[in-house]
LONUKE-557222 format. One record per residue (C-alpha): chain; residue in three letters; x, y, z; residue number from 1. Coordinates in nm, 2 decimals, decimal comma. Last residue first. Layout:
BEGIN
<'A' 'Ala' <X Y Z> NUM>,
...
This chain:
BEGIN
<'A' 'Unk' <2,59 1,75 3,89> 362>,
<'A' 'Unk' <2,20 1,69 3,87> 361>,
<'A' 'Unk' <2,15 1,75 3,53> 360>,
<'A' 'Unk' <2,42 1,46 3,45> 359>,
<'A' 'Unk' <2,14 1,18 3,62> 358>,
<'A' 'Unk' <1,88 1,34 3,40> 357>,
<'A' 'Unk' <2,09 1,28 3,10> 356>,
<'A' 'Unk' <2,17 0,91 3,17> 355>,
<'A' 'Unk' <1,78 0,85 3,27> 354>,
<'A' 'Unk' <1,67 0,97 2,92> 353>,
<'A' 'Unk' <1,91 0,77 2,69> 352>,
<'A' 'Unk' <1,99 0,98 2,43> 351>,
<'A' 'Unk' <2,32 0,80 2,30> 350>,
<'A' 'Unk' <2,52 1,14 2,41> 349>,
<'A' 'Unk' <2,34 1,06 2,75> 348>,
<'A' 'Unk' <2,42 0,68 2,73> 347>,
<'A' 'Unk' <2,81 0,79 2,70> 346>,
<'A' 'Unk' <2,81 1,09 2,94> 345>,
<'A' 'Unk' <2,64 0,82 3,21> 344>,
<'A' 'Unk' <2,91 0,60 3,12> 343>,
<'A' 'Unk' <3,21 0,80 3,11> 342>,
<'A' 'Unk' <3,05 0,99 3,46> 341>,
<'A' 'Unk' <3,04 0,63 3,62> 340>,
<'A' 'Unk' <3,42 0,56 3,52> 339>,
<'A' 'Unk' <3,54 0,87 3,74> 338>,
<'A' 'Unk' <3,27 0,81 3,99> 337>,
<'A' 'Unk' <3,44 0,48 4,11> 336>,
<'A' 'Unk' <3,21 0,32 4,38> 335>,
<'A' 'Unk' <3,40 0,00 4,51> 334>,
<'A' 'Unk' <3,19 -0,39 4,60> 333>,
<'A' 'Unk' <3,12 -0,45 4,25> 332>,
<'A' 'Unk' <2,77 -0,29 4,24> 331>,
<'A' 'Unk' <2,92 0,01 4,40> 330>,
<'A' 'Unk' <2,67 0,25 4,37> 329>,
<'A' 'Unk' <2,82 0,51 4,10> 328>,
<'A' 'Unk' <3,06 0,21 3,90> 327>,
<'A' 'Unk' <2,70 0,02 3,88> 326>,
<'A' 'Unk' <2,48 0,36 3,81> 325>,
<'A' 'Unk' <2,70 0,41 3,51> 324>,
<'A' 'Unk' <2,72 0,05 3,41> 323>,
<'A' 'Unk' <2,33 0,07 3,43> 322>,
<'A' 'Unk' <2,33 0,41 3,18> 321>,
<'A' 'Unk' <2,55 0,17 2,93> 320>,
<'A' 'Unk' <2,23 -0,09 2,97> 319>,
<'A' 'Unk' <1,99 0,21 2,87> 318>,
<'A' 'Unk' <2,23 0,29 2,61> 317>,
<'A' 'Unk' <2,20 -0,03 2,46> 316>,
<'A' 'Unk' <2,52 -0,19 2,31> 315>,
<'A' 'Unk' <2,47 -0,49 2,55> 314>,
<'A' 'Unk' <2,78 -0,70 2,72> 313>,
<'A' 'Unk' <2,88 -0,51 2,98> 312>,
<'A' 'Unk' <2,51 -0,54 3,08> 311>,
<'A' 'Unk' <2,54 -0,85 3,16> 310>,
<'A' 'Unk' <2,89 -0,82 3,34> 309>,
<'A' 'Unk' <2,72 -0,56 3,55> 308>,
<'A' 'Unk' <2,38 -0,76 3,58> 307>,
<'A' 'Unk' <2,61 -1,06 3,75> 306>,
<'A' 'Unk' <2,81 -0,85 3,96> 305>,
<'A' 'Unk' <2,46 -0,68 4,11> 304>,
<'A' 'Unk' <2,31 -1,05 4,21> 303>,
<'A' 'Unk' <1,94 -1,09 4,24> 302>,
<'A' 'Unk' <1,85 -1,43 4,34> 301>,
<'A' 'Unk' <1,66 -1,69 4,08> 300>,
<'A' 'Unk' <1,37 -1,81 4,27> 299>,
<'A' 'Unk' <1,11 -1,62 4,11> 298>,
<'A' 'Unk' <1,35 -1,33 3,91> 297>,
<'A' 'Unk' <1,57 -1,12 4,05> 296>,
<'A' 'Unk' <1,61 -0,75 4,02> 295>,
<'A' 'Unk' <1,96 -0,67 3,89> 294>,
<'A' 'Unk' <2,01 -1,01 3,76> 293>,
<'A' 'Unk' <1,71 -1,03 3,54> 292>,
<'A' 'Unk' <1,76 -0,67 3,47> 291>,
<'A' 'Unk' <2,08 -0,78 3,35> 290>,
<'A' 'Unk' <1,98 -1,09 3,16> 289>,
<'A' 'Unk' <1,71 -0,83 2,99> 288>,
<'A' 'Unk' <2,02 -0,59 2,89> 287>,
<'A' 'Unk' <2,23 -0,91 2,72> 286>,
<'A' 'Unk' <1,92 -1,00 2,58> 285>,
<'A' 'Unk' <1,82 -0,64 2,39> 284>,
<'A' 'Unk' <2,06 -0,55 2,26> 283>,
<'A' 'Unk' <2,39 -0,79 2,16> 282>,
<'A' 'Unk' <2,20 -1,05 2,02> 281>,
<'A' 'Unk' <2,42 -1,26 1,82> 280>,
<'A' 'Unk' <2,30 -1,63 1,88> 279>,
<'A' 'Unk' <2,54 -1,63 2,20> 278>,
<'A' 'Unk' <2,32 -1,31 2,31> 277>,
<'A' 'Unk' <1,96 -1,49 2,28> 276>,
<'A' 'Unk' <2,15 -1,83 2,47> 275>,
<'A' 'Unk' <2,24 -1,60 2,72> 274>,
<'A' 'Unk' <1,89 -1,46 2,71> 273>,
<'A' 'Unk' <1,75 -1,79 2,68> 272>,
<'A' 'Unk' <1,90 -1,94 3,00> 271>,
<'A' 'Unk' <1,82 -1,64 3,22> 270>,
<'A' 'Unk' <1,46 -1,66 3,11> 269>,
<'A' 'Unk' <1,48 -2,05 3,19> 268>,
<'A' 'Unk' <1,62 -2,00 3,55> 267>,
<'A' 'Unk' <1,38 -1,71 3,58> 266>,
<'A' 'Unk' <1,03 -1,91 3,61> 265>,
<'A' 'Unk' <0,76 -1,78 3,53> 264>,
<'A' 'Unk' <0,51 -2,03 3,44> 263>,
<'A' 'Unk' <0,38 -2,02 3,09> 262>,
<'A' 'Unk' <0,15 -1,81 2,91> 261>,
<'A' 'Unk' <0,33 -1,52 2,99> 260>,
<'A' 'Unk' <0,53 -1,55 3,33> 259>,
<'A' 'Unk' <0,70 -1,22 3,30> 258>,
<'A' 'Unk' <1,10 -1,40 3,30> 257>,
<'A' 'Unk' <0,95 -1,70 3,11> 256>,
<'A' 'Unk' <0,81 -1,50 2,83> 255>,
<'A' 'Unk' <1,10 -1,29 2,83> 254>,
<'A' 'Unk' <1,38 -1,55 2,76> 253>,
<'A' 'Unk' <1,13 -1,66 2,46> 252>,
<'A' 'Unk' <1,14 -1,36 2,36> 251>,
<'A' 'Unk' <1,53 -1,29 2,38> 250>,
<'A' 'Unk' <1,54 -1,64 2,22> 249>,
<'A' 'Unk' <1,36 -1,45 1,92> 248>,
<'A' 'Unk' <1,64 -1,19 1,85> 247>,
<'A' 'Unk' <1,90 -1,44 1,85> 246>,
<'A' 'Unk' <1,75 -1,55 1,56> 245>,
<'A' 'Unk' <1,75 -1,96 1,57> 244>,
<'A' 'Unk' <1,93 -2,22 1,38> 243>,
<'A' 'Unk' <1,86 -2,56 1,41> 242>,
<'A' 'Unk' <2,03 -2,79 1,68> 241>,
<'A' 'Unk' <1,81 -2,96 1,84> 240>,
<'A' 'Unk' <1,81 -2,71 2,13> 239>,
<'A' 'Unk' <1,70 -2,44 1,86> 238>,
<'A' 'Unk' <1,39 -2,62 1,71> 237>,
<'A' 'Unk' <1,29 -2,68 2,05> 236>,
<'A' 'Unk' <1,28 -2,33 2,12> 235>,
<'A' 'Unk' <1,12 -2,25 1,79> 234>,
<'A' 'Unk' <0,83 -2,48 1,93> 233>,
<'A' 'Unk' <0,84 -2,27 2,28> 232>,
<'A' 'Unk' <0,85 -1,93 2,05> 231>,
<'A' 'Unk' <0,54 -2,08 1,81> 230>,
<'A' 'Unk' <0,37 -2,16 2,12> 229>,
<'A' 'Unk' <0,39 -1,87 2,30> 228>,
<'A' 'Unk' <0,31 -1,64 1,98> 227>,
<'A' 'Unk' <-0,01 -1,84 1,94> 226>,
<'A' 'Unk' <-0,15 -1,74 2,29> 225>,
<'A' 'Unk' <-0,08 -1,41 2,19> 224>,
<'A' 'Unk' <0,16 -1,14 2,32> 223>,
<'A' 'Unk' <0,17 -0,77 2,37> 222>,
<'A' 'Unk' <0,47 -0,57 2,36> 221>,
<'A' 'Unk' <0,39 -0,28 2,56> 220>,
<'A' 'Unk' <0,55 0,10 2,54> 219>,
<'A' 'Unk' <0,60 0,45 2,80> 218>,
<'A' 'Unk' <0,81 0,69 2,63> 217>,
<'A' 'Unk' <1,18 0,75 2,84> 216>,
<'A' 'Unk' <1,32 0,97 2,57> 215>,
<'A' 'Unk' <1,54 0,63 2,45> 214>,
<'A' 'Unk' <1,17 0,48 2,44> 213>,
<'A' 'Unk' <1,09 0,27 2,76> 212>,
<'A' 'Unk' <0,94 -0,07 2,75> 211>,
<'A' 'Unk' <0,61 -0,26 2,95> 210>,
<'A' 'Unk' <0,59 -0,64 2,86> 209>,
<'A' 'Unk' <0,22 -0,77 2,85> 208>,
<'A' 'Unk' <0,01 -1,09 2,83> 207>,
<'A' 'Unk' <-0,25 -1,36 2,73> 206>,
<'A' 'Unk' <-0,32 -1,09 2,40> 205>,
<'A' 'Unk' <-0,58 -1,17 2,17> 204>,
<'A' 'Unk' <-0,48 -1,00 1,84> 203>,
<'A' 'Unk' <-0,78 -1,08 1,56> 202>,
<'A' 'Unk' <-0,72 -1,23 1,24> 201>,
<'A' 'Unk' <-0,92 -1,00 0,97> 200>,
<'A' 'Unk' <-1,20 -1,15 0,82> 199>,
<'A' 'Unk' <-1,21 -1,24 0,49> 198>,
<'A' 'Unk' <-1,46 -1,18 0,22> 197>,
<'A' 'Unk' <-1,33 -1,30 -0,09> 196>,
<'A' 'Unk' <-1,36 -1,15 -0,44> 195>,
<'A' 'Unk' <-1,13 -1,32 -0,70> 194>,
<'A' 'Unk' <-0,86 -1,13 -0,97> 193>,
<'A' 'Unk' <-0,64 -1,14 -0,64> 192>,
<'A' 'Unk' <-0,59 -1,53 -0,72> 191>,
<'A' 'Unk' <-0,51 -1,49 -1,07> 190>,
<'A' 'Unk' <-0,23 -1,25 -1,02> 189>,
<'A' 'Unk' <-0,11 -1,43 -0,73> 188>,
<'A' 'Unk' <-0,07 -1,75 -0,93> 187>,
<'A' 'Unk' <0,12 -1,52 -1,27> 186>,
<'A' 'Unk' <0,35 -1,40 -0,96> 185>,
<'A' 'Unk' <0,35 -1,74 -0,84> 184>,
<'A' 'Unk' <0,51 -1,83 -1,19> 183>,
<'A' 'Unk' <0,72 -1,55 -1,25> 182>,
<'A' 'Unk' <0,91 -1,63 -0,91> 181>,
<'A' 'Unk' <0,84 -1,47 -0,64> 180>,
<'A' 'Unk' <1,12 -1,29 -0,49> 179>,
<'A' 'Unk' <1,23 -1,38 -0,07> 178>,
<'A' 'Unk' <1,25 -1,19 0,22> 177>,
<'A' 'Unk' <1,51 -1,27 0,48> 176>,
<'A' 'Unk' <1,77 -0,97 0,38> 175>,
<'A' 'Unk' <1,85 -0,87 0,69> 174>,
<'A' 'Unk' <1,69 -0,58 0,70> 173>,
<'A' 'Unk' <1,37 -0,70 0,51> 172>,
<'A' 'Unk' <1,34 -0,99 0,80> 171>,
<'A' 'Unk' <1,36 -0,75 1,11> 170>,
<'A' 'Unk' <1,10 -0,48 0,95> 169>,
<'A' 'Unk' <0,88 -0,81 0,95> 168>,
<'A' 'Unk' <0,95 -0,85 1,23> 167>,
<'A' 'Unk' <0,88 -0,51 1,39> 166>,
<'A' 'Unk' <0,56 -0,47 1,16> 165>,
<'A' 'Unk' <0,45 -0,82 1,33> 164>,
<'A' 'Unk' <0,47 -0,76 1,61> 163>,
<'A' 'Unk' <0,37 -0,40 1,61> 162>,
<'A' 'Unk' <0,08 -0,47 1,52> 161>,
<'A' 'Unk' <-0,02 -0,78 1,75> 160>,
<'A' 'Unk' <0,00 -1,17 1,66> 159>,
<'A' 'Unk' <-0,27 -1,32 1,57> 158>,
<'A' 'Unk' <-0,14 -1,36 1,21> 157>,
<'A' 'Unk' <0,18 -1,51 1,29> 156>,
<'A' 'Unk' <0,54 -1,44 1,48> 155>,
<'A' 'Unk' <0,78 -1,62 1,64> 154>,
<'A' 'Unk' <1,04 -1,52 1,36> 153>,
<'A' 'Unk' <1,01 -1,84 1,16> 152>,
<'A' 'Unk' <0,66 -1,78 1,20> 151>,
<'A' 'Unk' <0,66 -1,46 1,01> 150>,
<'A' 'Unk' <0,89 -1,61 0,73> 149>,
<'A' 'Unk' <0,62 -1,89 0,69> 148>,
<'A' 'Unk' <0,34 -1,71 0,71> 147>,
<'A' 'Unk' <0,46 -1,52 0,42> 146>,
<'A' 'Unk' <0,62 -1,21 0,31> 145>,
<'A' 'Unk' <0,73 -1,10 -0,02> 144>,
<'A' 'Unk' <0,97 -0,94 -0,29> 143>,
<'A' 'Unk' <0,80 -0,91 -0,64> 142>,
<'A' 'Unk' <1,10 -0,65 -0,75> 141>,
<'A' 'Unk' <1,37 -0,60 -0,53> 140>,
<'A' 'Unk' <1,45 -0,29 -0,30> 139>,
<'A' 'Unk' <1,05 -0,31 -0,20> 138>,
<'A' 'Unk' <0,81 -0,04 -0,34> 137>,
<'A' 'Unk' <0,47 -0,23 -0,27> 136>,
<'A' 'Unk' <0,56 -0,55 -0,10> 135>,
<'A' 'Unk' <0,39 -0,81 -0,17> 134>,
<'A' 'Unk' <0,20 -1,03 0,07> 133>,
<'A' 'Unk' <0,25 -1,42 -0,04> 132>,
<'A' 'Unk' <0,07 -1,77 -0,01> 131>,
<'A' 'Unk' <-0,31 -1,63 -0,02> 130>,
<'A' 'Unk' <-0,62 -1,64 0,18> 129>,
<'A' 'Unk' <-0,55 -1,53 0,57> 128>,
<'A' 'Unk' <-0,25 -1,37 0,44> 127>,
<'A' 'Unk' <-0,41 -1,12 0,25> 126>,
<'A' 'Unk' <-0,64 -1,03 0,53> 125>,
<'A' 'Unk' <-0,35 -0,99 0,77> 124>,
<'A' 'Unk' <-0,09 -0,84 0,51> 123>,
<'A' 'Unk' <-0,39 -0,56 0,53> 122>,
<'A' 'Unk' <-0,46 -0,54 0,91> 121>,
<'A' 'Unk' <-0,06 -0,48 0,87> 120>,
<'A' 'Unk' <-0,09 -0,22 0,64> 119>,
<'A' 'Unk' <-0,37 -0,04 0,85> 118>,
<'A' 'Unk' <-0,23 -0,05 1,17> 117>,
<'A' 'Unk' <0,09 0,11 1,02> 116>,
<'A' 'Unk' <-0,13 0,38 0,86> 115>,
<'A' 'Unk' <-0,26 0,42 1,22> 114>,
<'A' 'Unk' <0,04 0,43 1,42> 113>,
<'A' 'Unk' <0,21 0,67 1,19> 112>,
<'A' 'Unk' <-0,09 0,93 1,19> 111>,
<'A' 'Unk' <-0,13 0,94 1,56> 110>,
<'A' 'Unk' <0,28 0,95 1,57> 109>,
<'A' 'Unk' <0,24 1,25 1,36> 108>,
<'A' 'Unk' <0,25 1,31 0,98> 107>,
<'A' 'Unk' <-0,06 1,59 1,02> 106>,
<'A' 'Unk' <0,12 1,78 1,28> 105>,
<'A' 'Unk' <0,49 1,76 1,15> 104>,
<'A' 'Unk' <0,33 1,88 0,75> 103>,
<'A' 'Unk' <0,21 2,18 0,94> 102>,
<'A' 'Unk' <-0,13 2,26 1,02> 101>,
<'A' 'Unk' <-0,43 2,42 0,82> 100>,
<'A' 'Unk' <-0,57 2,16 0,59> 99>,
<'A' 'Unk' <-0,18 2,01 0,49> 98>,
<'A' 'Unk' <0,07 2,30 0,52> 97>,
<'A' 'Unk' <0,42 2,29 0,38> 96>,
<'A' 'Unk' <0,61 2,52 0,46> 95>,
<'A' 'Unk' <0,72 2,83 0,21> 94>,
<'A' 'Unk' <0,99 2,92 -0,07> 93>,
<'A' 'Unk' <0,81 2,75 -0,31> 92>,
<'A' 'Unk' <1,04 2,46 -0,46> 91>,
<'A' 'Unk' <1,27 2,38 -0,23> 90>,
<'A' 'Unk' <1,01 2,48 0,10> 89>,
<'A' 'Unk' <0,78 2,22 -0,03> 88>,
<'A' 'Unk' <1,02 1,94 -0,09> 87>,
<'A' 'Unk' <1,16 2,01 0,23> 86>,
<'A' 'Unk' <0,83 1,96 0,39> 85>,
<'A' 'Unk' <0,76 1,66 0,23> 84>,
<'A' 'Unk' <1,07 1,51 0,33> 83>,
<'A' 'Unk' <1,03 1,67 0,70> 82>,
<'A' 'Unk' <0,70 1,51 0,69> 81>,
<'A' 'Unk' <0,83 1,15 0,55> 80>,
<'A' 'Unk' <1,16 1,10 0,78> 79>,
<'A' 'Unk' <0,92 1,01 1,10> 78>,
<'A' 'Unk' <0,78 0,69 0,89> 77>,
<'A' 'Unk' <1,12 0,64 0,70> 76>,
<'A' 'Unk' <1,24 0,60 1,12> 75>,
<'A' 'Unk' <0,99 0,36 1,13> 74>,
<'A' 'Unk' <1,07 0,17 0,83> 73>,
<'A' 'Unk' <0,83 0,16 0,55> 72>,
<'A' 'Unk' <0,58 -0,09 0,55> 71>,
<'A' 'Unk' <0,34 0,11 0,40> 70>,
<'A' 'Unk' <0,56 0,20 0,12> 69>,
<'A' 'Unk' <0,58 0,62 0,03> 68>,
<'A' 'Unk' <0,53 0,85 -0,27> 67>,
<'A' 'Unk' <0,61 1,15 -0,30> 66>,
<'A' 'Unk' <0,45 1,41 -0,54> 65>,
<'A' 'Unk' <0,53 1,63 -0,73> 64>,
<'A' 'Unk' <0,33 1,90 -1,01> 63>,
<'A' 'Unk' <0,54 2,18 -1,18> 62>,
<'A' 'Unk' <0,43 2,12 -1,52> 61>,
<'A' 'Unk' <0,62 1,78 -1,53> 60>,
<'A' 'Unk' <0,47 1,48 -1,35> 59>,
<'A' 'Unk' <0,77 1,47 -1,13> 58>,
<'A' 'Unk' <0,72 1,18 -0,88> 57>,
<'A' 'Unk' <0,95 1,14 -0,60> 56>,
<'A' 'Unk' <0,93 0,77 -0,45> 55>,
<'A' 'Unk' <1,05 0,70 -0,14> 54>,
<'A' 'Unk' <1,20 0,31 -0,13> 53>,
<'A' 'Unk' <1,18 0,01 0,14> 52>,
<'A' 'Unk' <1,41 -0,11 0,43> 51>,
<'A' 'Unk' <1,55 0,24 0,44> 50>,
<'A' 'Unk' <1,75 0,32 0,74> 49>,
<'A' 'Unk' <2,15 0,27 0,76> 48>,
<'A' 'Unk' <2,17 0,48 0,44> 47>,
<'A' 'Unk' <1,82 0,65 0,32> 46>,
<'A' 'Unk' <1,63 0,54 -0,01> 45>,
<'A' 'Unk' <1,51 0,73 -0,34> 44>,
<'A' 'Unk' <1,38 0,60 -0,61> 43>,
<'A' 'Unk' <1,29 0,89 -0,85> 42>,
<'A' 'Unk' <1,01 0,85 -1,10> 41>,
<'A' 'Unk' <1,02 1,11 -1,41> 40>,
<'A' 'Unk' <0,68 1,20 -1,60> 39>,
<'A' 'Unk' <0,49 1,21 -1,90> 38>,
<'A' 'Unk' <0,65 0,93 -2,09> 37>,
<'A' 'Unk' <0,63 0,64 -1,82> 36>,
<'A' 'Unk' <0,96 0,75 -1,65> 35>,
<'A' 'Unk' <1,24 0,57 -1,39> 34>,
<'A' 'Unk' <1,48 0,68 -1,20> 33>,
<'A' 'Unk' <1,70 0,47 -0,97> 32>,
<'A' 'Unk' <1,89 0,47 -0,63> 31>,
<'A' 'Unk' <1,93 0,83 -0,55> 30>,
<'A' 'Unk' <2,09 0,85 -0,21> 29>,
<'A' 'Unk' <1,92 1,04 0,08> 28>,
<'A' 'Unk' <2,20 1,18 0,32> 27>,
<'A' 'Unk' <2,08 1,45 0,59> 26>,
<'A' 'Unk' <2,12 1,79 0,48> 25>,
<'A' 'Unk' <1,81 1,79 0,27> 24>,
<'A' 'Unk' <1,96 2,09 0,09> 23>,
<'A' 'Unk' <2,20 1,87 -0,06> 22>,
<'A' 'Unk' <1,92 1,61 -0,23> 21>,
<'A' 'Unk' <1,75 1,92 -0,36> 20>,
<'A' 'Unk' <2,06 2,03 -0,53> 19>,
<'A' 'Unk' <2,08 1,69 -0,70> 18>,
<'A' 'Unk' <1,68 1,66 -0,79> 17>,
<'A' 'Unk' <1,73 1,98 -0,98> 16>,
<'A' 'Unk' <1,37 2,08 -1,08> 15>,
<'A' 'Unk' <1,28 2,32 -1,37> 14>,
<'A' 'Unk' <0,92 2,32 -1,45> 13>,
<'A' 'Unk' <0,79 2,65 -1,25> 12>,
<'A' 'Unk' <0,54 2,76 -1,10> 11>,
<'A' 'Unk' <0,51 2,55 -0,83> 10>,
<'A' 'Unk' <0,28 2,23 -0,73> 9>,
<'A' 'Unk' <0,29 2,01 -0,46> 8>,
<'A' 'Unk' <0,04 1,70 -0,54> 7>,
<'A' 'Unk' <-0,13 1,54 -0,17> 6>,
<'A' 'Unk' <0,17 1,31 -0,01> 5>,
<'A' 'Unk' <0,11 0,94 -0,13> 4>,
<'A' 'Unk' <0,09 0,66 0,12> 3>,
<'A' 'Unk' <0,16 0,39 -0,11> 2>,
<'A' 'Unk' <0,00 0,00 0,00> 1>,
């Protein structure tokens, strides 16, 4: 599905996609152009956070457009307004104003969440009656995801939104999505050419994990009964040898620590988040294992030397914040302010919210 930004129009027909590139001042690379006779198609993607194209559409005349994937990135989702914006202000002079506000109030998280909802809802419906969801401006032609990919992830079509946006996102960075081939591209074809009612498969969640944002934003991954089981099954997959995102043993780690849909027991959530950093998770398990350790966990004990060396082991801020407090309280049985101040300054200039409260105070 395209989100398309309403026609800008100016009075002239000259446009220099270069210069407008430089006065983004943040790097946007042009991957390919394109025309259909009457106007000019450029691809455009952002280093380090594209998983799917922008489209600016010159229909000559003076009339653009961008163009946008549905299940663009998030950070392509918060990139779009000052896009369009920039776009506006290149060629008019002015900001851009959509009925009455700015292009940052009507592109705002309201917006994002919604339009997000609504592609997923949409891979949901597709899914629920065909073998492939299609990408609408993917990096490769005819690229797709499937129930299969999904549940290799932990993840299916009762899973919630951001579930399955966030694995999905997971897949298309790393290169997990496949290409039809011509054939179930001529089979999709045929298929879509019917009229089905479907009903959309509904999230039930059995429980919730609260998060924090890097600005300290309050959010809940929600699980499904079907979520557990594909992460216990993929479990068993993993301790027979199979191969096993580290990203999804940090799940299964979670389940266990919370107690969702399972007992909670913090022997096995300690077991899968080292097991979640071995398989190359250096985020998000290594900084669970030390919250595990930090707090304790049924009859697991706390222990502050084992969350230190957990969190030695994470590239997350709010883990580097931890170190901070660690060398600050004296986890390791000394308080050494020196190296606490290194690591708050670090997870501060990361953006973590608790390191640059804690370096308002001095």
């Amino acid at each position: 599905m395209l989100h398309i930004l309403p026609v800008i129009s100016h009075h002239s027909v000259s446009f220099s996609l270069s210069q407008f590139l430089i006065d983004l001042e943040v790097p946007v690379d042009l991957e390919a152009e394109g025309t259909d006779g009457t106007s000019t198609y450029y691809y455009l993607k952002r280093p380090q956070h594209s998983t799917t194209f922008f489209v600016l559409a010159d229909h000559g005349e003076g009339k653009y457009e961008i163009w946008m994937d549905g299940m663009a990135s998030f950070a392509d989702y918060k990139f779009f307004p000052y896009l369009a914006d920039c776009l506006h202000r290149f060629l008019n002079g002015t900001p851009l104003q959509i009925k009455g506000v700015s292009a940052f109030e009507y592109y705002n998280e309201d917006w994002i969440a919604e339009t997000i909802g609504e592609e997923i809802a949409t891979l949901k419906s597709v899914l629920s009656i065909a073998p492939r969801y299609y990408l609408t401006l993917p990096f490769k032609p005819f690229t797709y995801v499937s129930e299969d990919m999904l549940a290799g992830v932990g993840a299916g079509l009762h899973s919630s939104t951001p579930r399955i946006y966030g694995y999905t996102q997971f897949l298309m960075r790393n290169s997990r999505l496949l290409q039809a081939t011509e054939q179930e591209v001529e089979e999709d074809q045929a298929l879509s050419e019917n009229e089905v009612m479907v009903d959309v498969p509904q999230h039930v969640s059995v429980g919730r994990v609260k998060s924090w944002q890097l600005d300290g934003a309050e959010t809940w991954e929600s699980y499904a009964a079907e979520d557990v089981q594909m992460l216990q099954h993929l479990g068993e997959c993993f301790k027979r040898g199979e191969k096993v995102d580290g990203v999804v043993l940090n799940d299964l780690g979670t389940i266990y620590q919370e107690g969702i849909g399972v007992a909670q027991d913090g022997y096995l959530a300690e077991y899968w988040f080292e097991q979640a950093t071995q398989q190359g998770d250096r985020h998000y398990a290594p900084t669970n294992l030390g919250d595990l350790y930090r707090k304790g966990c049924g009859t697991l004990p706390a222990s502050l030397p084992h969350a230190f060396q957990a969190y030695m082991r994470s590239d997350d801020p709010y883990a580097h914040y931890r170190i901070g407090q660690a060398y600050e309280e004296g986890w390791l049985g000394y308080t050494d302010m020196d190296k606490a101040m290194q690591w708050y300054r670090q997870a501060a200039k990361e953006g973590h919210h608790l390191a640059v409260k804690r370096l308002q105070r001095n």
